[in-house]
C-alpha positions, 0 to 999 in steps of 0.5 A: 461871140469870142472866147475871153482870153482870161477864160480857163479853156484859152489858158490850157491850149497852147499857141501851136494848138489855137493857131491850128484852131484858127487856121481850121476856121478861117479854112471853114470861113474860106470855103463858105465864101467860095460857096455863098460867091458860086451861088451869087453868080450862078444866074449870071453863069446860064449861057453867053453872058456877053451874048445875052448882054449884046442882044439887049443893047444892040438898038439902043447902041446903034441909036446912040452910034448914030445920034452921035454921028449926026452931032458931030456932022451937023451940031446945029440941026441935030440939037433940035432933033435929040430934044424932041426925041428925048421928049417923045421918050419922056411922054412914051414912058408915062404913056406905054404902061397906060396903053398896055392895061388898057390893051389887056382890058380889052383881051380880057373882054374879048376872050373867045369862048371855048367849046 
């Protein structure tokens, strides 16, 4: 809440005295941003974040590399081709969560007894 400029306290300061007031607290202003800015990225910070990002996309970019090189070589057997893969990634999809419960169901019930 801002002070009302009409307000007794505003009128007794100066302008050099509310201009160093101000300066004072976008001082504090800046350093909790650069606070609250140094947390964000602190997870981001752990490690080679390019490294960790190159891990991950390494298959999915060479998939991608040669998918690409097969349209440009031969347009009109690879159409056929990305559409039924990218179909057997739509049912794989809804199929992997169903296949994994239905395995941990089955580790459950086969849990070795412990002597």
């Amino acid at each position: 809440m801002k002070p009302d400029p009409q307000s007794p306290i505003m009128v007794k300061l100066s302008a050099r005295q509310r201009r160093d007031a101000l300066l004072a607290d976008c001082a504090l202003q800046r350093t909790a941003l650069g606070l609250e800015t140094r947390q964000l990225f602190e997870p981001l910070s752990g490690g080679n974040l390019r490294q960790a990002i190159l891990a991950r996309l390494k298959v999915p970019l060479m998939v991608a590399g040669g998918m690409l090189g097969l349209m440009l070589l031969r347009p009109r057997r690879s159409l056929p081709w990305l559409l039924r893969a990218s179909a057997l990634l739509r049912h794989a999809s809804v199929a992997l969560p169903i296949i994994r419960s239905m395995l941990q169901r089955l580790n459950q019930q086969q849990a070795p007894v412990e002597k």
